[in-house]
Backbone as CSV, one residue per row, in Angstrom:
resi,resn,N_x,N_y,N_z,CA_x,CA_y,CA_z,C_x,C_y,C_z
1,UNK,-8.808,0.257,1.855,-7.547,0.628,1.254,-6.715,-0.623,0.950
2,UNK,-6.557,-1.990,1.737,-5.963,-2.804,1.721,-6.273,-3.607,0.505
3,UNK,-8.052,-3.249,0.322,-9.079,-4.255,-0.796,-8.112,-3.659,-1.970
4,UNK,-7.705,-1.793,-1.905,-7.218,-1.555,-3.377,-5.891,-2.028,-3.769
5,UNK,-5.145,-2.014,-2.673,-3.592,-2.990,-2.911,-3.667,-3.957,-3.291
6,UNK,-4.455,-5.313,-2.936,-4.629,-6.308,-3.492,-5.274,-6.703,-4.719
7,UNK,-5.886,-4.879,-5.034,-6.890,-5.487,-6.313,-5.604,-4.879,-7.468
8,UNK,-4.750,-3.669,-6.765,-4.128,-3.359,-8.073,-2.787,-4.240,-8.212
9,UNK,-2.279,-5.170,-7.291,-1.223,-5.980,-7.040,-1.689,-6.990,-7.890
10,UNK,-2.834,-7.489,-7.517,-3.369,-9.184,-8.820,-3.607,-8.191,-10.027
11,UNK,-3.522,-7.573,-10.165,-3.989,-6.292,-12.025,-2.408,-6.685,-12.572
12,UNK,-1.728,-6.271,-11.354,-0.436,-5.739,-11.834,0.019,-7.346,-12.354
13,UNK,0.040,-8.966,-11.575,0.579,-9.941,-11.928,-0.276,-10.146,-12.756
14,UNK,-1.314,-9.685,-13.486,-1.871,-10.070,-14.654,-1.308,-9.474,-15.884
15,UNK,-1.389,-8.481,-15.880,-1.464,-7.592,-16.975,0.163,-6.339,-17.424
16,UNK,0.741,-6.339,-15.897,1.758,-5.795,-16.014,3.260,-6.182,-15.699
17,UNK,4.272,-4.909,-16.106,5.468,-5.295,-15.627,5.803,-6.381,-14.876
18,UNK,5.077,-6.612,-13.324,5.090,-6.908,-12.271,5.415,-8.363,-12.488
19,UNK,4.782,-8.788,-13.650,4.795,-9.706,-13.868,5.846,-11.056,-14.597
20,UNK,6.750,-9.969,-14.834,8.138,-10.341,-15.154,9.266,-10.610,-13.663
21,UNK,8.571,-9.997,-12.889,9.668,-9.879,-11.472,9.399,-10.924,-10.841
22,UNK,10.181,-11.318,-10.328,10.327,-12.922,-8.840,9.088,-12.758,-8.226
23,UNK,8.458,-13.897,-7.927,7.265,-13.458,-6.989,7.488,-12.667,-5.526
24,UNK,9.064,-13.394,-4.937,9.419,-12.186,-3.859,9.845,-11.188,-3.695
25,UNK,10.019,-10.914,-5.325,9.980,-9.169,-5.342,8.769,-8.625,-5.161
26,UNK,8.071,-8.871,-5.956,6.603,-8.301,-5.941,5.807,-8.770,-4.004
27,UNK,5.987,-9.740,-3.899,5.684,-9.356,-2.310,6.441,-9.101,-1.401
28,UNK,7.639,-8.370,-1.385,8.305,-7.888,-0.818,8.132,-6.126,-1.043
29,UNK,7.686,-6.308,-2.085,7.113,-4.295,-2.895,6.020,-4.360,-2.298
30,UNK,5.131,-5.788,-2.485,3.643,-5.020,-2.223,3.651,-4.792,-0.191
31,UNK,4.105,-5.806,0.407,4.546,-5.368,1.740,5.124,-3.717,2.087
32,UNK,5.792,-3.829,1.463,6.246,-1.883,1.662,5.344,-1.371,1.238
33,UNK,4.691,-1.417,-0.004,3.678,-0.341,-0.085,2.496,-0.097,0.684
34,UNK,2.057,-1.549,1.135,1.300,-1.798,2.010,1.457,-0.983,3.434
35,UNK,2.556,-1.246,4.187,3.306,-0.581,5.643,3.595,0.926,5.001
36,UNK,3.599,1.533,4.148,4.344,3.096,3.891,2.726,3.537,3.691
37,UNK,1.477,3.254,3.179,0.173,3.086,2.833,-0.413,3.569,4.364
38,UNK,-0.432,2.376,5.127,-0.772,1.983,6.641,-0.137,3.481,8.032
39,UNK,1.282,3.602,7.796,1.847,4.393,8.426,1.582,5.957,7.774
40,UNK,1.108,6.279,6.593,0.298,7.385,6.349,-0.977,7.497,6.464
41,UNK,-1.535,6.704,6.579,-3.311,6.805,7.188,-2.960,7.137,8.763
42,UNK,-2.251,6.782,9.136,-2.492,6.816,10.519,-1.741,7.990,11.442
43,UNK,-0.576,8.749,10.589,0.226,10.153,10.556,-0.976,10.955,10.025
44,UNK,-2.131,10.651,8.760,-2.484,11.442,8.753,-3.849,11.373,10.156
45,UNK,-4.661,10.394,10.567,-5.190,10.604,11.421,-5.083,11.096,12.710
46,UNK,-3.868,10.846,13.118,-3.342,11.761,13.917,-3.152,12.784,14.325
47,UNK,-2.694,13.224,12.680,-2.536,14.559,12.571,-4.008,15.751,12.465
48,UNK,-5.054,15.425,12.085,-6.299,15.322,12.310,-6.878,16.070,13.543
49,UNK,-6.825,15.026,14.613,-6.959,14.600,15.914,-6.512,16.193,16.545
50,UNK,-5.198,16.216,16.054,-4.210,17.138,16.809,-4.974,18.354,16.372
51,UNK,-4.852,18.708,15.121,-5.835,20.178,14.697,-7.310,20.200,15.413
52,UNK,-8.289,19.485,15.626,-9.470,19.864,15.808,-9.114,19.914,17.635
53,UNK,-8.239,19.552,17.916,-8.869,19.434,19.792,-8.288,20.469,20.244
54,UNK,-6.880,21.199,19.334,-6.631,22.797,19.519,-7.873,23.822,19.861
């Protein structure tokens, strides 16, 4: 999942918008998306966990 952030983050300073913005915007976005990314894999594994051991 991390490989696809970084592959669509260098897409994005190539080819897009992104590429007009401060570089510490864009790694300051890709950090959040990254941690909001991270903290839903792991709410959803959790959540997972919790249904099957019912």
């Amino acid at each position: 999942m991390l490989f696809l952030v970084a592959a669509l983050l260098l897409l994005g300073l190539m080819l897009g918008t992104v590429a007009h913005a401060p570089l510490s915007f864009t790694l300051v976005a890709a950090t959040v998306i990254g941690v909001w990314l991270a903290v839903f894999a792991v709410r959803e594994r959790h959540g997972r966990r919790r249904e099957t051991s019912s």
